[in-house]
C-alpha positions as CSV (number, residue, x, y, z in Angstrom):
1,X,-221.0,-73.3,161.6
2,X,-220.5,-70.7,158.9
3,X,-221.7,-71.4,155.7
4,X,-220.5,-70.2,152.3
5,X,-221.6,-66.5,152.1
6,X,-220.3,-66.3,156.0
7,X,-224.1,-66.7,157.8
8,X,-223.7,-67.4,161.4
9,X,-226.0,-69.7,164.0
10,X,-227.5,-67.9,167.1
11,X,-225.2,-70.7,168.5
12,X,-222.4,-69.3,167.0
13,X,-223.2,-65.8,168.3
14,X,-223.3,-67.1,171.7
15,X,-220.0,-68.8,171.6
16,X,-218.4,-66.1,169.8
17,X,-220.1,-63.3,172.7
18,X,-218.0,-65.6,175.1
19,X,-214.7,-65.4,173.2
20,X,-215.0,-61.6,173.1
21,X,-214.8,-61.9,177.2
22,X,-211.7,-64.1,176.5
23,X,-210.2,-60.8,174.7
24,X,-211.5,-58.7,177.1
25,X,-210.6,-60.4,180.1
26,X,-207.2,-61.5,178.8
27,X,-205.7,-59.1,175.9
28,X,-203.1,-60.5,173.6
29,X,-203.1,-64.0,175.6
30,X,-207.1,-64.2,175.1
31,X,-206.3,-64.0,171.3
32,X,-204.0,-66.8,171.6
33,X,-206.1,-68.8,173.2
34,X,-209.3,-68.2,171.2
35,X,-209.4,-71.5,168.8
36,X,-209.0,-70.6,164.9
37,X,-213.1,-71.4,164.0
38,X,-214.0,-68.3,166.6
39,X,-211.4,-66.2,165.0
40,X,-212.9,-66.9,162.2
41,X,-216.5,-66.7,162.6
42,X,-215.8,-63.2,164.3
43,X,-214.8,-61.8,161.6
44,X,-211.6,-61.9,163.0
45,X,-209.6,-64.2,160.8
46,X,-207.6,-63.7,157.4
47,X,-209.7,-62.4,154.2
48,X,-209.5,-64.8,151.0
49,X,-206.7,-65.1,149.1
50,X,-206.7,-63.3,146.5
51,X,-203.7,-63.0,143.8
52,X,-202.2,-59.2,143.2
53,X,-202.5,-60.4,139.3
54,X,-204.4,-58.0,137.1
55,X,-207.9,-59.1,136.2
56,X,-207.7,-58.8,132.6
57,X,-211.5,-59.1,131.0
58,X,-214.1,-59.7,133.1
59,X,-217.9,-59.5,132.1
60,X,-221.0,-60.2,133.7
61,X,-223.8,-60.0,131.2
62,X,-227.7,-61.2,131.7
63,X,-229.0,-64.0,129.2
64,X,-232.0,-66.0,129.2
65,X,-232.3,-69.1,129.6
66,X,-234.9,-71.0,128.6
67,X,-233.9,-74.7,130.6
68,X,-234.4,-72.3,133.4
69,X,-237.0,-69.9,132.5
70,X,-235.8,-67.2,134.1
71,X,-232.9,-64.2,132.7
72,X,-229.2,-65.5,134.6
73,X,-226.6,-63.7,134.6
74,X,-223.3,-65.2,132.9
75,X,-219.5,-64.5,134.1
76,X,-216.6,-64.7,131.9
77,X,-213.0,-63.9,132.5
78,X,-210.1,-63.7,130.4
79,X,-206.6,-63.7,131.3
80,X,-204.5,-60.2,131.2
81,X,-202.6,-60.1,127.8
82,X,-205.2,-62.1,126.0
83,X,-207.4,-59.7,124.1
84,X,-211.3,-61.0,124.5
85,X,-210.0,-64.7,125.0
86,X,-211.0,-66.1,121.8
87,X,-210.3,-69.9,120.9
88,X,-209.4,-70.2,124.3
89,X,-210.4,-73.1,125.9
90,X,-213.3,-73.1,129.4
91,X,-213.7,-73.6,132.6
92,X,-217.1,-74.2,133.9
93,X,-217.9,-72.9,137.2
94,X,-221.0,-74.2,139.1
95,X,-221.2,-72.2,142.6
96,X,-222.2,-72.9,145.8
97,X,-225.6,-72.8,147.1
98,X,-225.2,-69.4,148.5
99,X,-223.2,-68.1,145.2
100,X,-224.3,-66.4,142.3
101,X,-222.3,-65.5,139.1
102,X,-222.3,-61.9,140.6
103,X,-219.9,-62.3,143.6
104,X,-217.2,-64.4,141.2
105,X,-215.6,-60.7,140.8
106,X,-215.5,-60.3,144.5
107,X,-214.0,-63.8,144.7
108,X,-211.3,-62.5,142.7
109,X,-211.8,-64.8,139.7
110,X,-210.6,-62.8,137.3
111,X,-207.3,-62.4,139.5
112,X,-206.6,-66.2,139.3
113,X,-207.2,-67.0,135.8
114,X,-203.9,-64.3,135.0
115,X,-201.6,-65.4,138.2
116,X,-202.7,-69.1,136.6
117,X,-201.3,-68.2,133.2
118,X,-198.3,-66.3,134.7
119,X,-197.0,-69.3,136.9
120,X,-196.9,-71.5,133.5
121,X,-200.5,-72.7,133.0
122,X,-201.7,-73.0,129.1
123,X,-204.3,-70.0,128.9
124,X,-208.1,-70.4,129.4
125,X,-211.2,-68.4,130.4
126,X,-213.5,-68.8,133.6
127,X,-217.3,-68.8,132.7
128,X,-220.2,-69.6,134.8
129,X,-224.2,-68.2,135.3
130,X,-226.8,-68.8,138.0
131,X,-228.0,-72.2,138.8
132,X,-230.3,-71.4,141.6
133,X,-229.9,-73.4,145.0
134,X,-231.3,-76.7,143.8
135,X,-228.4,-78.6,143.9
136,X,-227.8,-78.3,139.7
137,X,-230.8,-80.8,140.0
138,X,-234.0,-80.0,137.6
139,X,-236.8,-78.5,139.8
140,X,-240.3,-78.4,137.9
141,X,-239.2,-75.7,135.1
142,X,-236.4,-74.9,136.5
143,X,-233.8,-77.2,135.2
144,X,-230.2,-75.5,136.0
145,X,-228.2,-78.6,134.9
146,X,-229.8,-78.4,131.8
147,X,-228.6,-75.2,130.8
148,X,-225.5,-76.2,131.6
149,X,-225.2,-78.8,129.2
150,X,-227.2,-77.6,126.5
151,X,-227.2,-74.1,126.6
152,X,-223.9,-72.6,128.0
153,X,-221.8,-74.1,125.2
154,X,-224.0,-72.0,122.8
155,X,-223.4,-68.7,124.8
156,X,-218.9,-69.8,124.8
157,X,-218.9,-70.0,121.1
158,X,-221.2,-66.9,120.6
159,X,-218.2,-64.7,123.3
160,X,-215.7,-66.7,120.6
161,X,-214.2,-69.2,123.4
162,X,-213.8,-72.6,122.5
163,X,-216.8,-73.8,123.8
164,X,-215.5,-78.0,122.4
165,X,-213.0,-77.9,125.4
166,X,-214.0,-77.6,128.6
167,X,-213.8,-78.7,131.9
168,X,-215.7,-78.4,135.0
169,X,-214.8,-77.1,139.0
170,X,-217.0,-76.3,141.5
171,X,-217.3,-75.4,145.3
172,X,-219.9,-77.3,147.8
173,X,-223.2,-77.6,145.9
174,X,-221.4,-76.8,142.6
175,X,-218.9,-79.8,143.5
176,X,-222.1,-81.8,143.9
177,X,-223.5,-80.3,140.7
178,X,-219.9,-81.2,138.6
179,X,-219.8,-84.6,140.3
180,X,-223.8,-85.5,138.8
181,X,-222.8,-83.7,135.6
182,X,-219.7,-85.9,134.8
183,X,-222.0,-89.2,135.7
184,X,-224.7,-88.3,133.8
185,X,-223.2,-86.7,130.5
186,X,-219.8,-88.3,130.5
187,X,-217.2,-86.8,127.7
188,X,-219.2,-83.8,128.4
189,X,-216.1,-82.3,130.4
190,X,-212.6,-83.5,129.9
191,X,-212.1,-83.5,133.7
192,X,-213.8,-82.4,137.1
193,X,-212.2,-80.6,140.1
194,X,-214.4,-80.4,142.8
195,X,-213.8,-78.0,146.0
196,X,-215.7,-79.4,149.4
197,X,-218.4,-81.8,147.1
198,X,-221.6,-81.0,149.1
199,X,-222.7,-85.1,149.4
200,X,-224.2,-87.1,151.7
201,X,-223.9,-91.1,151.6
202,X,-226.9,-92.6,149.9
203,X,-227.8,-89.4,147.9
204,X,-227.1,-89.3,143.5
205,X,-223.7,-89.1,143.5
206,X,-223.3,-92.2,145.6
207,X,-225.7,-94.0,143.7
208,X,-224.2,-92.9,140.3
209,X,-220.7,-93.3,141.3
210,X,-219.0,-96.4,139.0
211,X,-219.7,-93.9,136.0
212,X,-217.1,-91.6,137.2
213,X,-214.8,-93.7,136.2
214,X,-213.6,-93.0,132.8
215,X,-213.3,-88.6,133.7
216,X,-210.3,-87.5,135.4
217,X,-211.0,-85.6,138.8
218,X,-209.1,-83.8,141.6
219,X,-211.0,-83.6,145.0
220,X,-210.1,-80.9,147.9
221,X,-212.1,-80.7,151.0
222,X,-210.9,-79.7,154.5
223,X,-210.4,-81.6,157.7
224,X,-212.6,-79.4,159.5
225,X,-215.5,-79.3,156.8
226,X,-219.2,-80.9,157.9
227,X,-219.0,-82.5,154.7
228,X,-215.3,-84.6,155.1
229,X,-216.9,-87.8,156.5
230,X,-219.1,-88.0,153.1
231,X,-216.1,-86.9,150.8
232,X,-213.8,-89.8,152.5
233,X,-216.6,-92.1,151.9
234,X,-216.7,-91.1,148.1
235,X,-213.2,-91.3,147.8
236,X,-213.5,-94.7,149.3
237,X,-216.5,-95.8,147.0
238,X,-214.9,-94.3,143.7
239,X,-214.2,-97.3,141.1
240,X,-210.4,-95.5,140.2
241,X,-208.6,-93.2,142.6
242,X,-208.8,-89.5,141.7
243,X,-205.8,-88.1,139.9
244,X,-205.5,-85.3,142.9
245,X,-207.0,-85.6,146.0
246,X,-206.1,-82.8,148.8
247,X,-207.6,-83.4,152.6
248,X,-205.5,-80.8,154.5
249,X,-206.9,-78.4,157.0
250,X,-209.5,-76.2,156.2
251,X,-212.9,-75.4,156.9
252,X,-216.0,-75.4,154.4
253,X,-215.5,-71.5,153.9
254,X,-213.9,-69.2,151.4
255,X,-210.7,-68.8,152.6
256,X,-210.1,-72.4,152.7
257,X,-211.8,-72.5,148.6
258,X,-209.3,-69.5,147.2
259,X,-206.5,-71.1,149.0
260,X,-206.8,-74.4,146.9
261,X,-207.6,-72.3,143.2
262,X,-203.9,-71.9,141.7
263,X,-203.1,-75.6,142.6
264,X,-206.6,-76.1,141.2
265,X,-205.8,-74.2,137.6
266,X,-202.8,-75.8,137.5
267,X,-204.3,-79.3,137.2
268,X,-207.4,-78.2,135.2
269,X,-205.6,-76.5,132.9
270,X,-204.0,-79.4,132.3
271,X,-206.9,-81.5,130.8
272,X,-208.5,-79.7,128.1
């Protein structure tokens, strides 16, 4: 299994060693045969999605932050045609564990945030800043969710955005992270969207779950994900249905996560 910076198993390795002797051995037919996850894992499979939109203004600056007392660094993206985005309302993005605010560039962020605005969505920025790989859960001094709450608002309104509307969407530990967020501090986002939630039955999010209730959420995960057993069962355990819920193929994986973004603007940008 690949996680979501494309780290492969030894396991992995092997089986993939032994689909290179299906090339080999059979050419073009070996290809056809080899099943999608190999391809994939091989290298061998499609790049990420990524919209031929211009950028518009992206920025990655470094801030401290003193719920996580350490220096972050903090991504914002504008859509092209909208000057330094100001009064525009946010979207919060929490990463996945193997994430920072660094690679949101190479994820082609800023890309989405104009193709979203040029199919028809109301105009908003994209922010988001390190949280560390503890879940968004405090750790010691270290308290990531923390500086989401009461600190990041503070750094939107400084860049000029309006930091009053916002919403949240994450990926795998950031879906977990927007899930706990939204039970803890509801009204804190207007709505969640949450790509591949990283749960497990029995953990927070489970046990916190009748106070999603009142926040408007949109779930994606992929049939082939290690976490679609959990997500059905959150689904299942949620006290309202979600307004969007999306299980189609798809694998726990980037390509499966840039695939979803447009549709995933186009309900966020919705619910400001």
């Amino acid at each position: 299994m690949t996680d979501e910076g494309g780290s492969v198993s030894r396991r992995t390795l092997l089986l993939g060693g032994g689909g290179l002797a299906v090339l080999a051995a059979g050419g073009a037919a070996g290809w056809a045969l080899l099943p999608r996850q190999y391809k994939l894992r091989l290298g061998l499979g499609p790049d990420p999605y990524v919209p031929d939109s211009p950028e518009g203004q992206v920025r990655l600056e470094t801030v401290t932050s003193r719920a996580r007392g350490q220096e972050v660094e903090l991504f914002t993206a504008v859509p092209a045609g909208h000057a330094d985005g100001a009064g525009l309302p946010v979207v919060v993005i929490l990463h996945g564990r193997s994430a920072t605010a660094a690679d949101f560039s190479s994820f082609g962020f800023g890309h989405f945030v104009t193709a979203a605005v040029e199919r028809g969505a109301p105009p908003f920025v994209l922010a988001g800043a390190d949280g560390g790989e503890n879940y968004w859960e405090p750790d010691g001094d270290d308290d990531p969710r923390a500086m989401v709450l009461d600190e990041l608002p503070a750094w939107l309104a400084q860049r000029g955005f309006d930091a009053d509307s916002r919403v949240l969407w994450g990926w795998s530990m950031g879906g977990y992270g927007a899930l706990r967020i939204a039970e803890l501090e509801p009204g804190w986002a207007s709505a969640v969207a949450a790509f591949s939630p990283a749960v497990n039955v029995g953990d927070a999010v489970f046990d916190g779950v009748d106070a999603l209730g009142p926040t408007p959420l949109a779930v994606w995960c992929g049939e082939d994900d290690p976490f679609a057993p959990a997500v059905d069962a959150l689904l299942d355990a949620l006290p309202q249905p979600p307004e969007l819920v999306s299980l189609g193929a798809g694998e726990h994986s980037r390509v499966y996560w840039n695939d979803q973004t447009l549709e995933a603007f186009d309900w966020l940008s919705g619910q400001f």
